[in-house]
C-alpha positions as CSV (number, residue, x, y, z in Angstrom):
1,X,33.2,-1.6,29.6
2,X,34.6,-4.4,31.9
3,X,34.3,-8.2,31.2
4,X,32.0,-8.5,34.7
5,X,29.6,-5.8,33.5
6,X,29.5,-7.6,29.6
7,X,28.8,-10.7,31.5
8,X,26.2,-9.1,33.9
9,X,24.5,-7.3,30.7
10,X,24.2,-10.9,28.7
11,X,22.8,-12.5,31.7
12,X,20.1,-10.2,32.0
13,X,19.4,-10.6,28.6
14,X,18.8,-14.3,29.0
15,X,16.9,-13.9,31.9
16,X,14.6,-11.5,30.5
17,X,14.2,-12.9,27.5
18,X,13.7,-16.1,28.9
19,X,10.8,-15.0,31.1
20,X,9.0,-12.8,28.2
21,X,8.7,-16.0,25.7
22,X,7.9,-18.9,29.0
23,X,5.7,-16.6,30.7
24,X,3.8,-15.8,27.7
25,X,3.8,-19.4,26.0
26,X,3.4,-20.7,29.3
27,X,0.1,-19.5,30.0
28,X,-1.5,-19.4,26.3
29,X,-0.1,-23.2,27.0
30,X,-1.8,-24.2,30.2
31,X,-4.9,-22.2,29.3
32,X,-5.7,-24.0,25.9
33,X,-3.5,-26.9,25.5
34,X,-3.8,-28.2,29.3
35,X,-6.9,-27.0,30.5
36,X,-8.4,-27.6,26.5
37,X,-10.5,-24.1,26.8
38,X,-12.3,-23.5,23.7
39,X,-12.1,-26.7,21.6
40,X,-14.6,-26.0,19.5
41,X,-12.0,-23.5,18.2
42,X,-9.4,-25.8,17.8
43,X,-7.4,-24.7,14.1
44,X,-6.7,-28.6,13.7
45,X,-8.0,-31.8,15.1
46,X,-4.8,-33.7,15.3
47,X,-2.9,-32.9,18.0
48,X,1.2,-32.8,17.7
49,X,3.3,-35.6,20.4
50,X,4.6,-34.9,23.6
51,X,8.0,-35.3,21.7
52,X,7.5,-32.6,18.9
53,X,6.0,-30.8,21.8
54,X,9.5,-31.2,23.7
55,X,11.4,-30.6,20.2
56,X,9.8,-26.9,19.6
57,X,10.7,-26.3,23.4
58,X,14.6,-27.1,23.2
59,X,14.9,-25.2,20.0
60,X,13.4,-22.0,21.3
61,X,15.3,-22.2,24.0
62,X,18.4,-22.0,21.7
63,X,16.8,-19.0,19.9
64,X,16.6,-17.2,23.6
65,X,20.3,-17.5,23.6
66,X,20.7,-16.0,20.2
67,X,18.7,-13.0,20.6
68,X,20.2,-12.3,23.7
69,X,23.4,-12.3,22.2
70,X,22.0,-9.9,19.6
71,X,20.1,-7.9,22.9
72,X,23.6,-7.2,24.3
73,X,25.5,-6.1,21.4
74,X,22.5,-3.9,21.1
75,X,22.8,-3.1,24.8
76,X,26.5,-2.2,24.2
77,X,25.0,0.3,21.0
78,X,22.8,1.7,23.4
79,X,25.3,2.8,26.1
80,X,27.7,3.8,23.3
81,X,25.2,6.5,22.1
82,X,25.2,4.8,18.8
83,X,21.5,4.5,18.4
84,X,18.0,6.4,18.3
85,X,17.0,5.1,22.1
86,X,16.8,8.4,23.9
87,X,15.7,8.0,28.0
88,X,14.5,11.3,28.6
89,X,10.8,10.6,28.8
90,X,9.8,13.8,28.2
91,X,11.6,14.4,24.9
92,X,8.7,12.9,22.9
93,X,6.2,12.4,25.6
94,X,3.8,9.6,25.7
95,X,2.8,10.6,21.7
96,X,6.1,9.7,20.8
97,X,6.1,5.9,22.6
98,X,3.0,5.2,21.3
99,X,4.3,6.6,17.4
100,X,7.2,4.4,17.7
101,X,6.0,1.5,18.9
102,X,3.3,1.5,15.6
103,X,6.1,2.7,13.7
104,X,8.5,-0.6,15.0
105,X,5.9,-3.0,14.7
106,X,5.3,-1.3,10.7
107,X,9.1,-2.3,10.0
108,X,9.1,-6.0,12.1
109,X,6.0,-6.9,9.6
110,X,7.9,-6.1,6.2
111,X,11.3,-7.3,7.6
112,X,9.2,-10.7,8.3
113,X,7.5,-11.1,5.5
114,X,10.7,-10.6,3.2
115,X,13.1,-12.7,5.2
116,X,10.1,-15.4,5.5
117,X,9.7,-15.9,2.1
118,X,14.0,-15.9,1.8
119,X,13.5,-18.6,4.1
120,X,11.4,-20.3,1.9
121,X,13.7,-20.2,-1.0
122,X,15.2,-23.9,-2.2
123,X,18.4,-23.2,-1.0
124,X,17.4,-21.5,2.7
125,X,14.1,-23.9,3.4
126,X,15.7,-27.8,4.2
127,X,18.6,-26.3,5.5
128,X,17.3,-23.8,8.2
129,X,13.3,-23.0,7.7
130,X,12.7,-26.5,7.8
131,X,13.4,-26.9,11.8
132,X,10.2,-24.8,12.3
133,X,8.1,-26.2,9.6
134,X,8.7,-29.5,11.5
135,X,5.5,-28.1,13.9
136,X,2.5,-28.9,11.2
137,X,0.5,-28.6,14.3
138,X,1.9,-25.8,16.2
139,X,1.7,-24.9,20.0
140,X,2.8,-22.0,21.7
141,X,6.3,-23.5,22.0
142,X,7.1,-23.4,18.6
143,X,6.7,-19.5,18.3
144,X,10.9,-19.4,18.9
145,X,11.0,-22.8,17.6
146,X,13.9,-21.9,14.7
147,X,16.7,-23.3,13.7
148,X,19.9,-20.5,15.3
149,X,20.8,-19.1,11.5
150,X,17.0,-18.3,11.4
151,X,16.9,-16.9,14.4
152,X,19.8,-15.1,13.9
153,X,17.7,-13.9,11.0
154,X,15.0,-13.1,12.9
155,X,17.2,-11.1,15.9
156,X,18.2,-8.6,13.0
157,X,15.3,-6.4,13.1
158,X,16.3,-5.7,16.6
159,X,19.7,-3.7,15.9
160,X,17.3,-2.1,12.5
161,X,15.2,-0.6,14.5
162,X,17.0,0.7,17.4
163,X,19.3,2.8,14.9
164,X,16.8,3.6,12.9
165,X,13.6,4.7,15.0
166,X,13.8,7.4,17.7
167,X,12.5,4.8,21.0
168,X,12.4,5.2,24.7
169,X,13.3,1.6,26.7
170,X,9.1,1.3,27.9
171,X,8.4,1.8,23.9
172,X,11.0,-1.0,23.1
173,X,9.8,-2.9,26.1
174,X,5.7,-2.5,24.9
175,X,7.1,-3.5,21.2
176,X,9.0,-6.9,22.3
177,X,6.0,-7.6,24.8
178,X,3.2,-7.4,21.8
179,X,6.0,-9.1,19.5
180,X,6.0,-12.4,21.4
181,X,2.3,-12.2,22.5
182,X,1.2,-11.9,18.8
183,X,4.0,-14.5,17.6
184,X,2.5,-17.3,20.6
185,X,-0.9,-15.9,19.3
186,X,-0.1,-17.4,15.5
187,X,1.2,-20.5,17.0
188,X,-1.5,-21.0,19.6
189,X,-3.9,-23.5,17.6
190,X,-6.8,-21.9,19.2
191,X,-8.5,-19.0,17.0
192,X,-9.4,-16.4,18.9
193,X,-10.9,-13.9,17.2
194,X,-14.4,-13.2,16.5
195,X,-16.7,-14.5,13.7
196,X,-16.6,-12.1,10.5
197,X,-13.0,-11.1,11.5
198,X,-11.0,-12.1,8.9
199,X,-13.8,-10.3,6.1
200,X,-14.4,-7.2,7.6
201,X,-13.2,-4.3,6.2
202,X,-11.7,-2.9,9.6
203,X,-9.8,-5.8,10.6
204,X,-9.1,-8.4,7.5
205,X,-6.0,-6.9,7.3
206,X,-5.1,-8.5,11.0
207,X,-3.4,-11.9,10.8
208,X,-4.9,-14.7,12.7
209,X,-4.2,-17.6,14.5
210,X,-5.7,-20.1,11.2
211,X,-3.8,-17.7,9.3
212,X,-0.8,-18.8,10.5
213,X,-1.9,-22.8,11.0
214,X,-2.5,-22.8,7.4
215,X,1.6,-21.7,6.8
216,X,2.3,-24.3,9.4
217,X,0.3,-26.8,7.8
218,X,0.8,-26.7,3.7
219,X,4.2,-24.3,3.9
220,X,3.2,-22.0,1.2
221,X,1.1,-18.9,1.1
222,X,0.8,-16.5,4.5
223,X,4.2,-15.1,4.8
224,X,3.2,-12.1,7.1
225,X,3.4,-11.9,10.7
226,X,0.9,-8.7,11.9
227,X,-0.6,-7.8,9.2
228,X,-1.8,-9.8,5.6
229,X,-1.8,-6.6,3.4
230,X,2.2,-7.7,2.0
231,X,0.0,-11.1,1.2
232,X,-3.0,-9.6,0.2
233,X,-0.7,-7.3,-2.4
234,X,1.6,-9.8,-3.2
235,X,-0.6,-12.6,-4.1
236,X,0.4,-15.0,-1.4
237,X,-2.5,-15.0,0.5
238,X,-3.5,-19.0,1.0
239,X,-7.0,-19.3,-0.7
240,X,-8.4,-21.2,1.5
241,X,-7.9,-18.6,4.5
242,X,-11.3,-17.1,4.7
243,X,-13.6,-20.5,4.5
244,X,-10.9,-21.9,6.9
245,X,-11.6,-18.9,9.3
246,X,-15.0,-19.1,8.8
247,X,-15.5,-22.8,9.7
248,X,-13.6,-23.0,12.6
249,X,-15.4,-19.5,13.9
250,X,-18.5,-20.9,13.2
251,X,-18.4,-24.3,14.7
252,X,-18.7,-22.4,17.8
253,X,-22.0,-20.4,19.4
254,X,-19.8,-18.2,21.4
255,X,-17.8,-17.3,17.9
């Protein structure tokens, strides 16, 4: 492969991973942080500075660089024929993108809640973790917000999963689109789910927007990104999680 085409691959890389994470943060941003919809559903009642607010902004712009420099090397695996990313539609059929997207999302929640709790280890946590723990009130900014050994970290589940699950490019692209959406979601500092959520026997095991607050707030306990059942199992649930969900569900009529 030529140098121009290399340079041409890494630059859509940026640009589309650029416009995934601002598009999404963006709105979720304007929506609740701007236009203050829902603030009877507010996780906290401080509200972080215009400068931590600028801080979480710069350093997930950094981590757009990093995983596009991990998206091209996997771009390069790709055209290679190295990995499990097949393009013939038909092959699996739509069975098959929706199986692998469940199946990626199954592997991005253990690889996260393993390396999160590396992360969290003495000798990881002041030195790396500690650049996104600096949002104790988190916006939608501060989902990339990590330090670039972190989110070189993070960028590794990307080349895991394209070798190891068979994925057409619109299952990889439905799995990166529910990845960030979630991710600004658990940063967002608005809950959004409904009143009994976090209890119910169907959905408990769904992570939450306080879920993730209460990480950001007392750095121990929640670990998981999707799902709570490595928490739940593990004993690192945060025990105040359900009466935190439940008082900031029911402070509102609509919750």
């Amino acid at each position: 492969m030529s140098s121009s085409s290399v340079f041409e691959t890494l630059r859509f890389e940026l640009v589309s991973n650029f416009l995934r994470y601002f598009l999404v943060a963006a709105a979720f941003f304007v929506v609740f942080w701007v236009w203050d919809v829902w603030p009877a559903r507010r996780t906290q009642d401080r509200r972080p500075s215009a400068a931590r607010i600028r801080s979480e902004v710069w350093w997930s712009l950094s981590t757009i660089v990093v995983f596009s420099l991990v998206g091209l090397l996997n771009t390069l695996a790709i055209r290679a024929g190295w990995t499990r990313v097949y393009f013939a539609i038909d092959k699996r059929g739509a069975i098959g993108i929706v199986t692998s997207v469940l199946l990626m999302v199954l592997l991005h929640d253990a690889y996260f809640y393993w390396t999160h709790r590396l992360l969290h280890h003495p000798a990881f946590f002041e030195r790396f973790h500690r650049v996104h723990h600096r949002s104790t009130t988190p916006t939608p900014w501060a989902a990339y917000a990590f330090h670039p050994v972190e989110a070189f970290v993070q960028a590794g589940i990307f080349p895991l999963l394209v070798f190891l699950v068979p994925a057409h490019p619109i299952a990889l692209f439905l799995f990166l689109l529910y990845m960030i959406v979630r991710n600004v979601i658990g940063h967002l500092g608005v809950e959004l789910f409904a009143r009994g959520f976090a209890s119910h026997g169907w959905t408990r095991w769904h992570t939450t927007t306080t879920h993730h607050d209460l990480h950001h707030r007392d750095f121990r306990g929640n670990y998981g990104l999707y799902f709570s059942w490595w928490d739940a199992l593990l004993g690192t649930e945060h025990p105040e999680y359900q009466r935190a969900f439940d008082a900031v569900t029911q402070r509102s009529a609509g919750g």
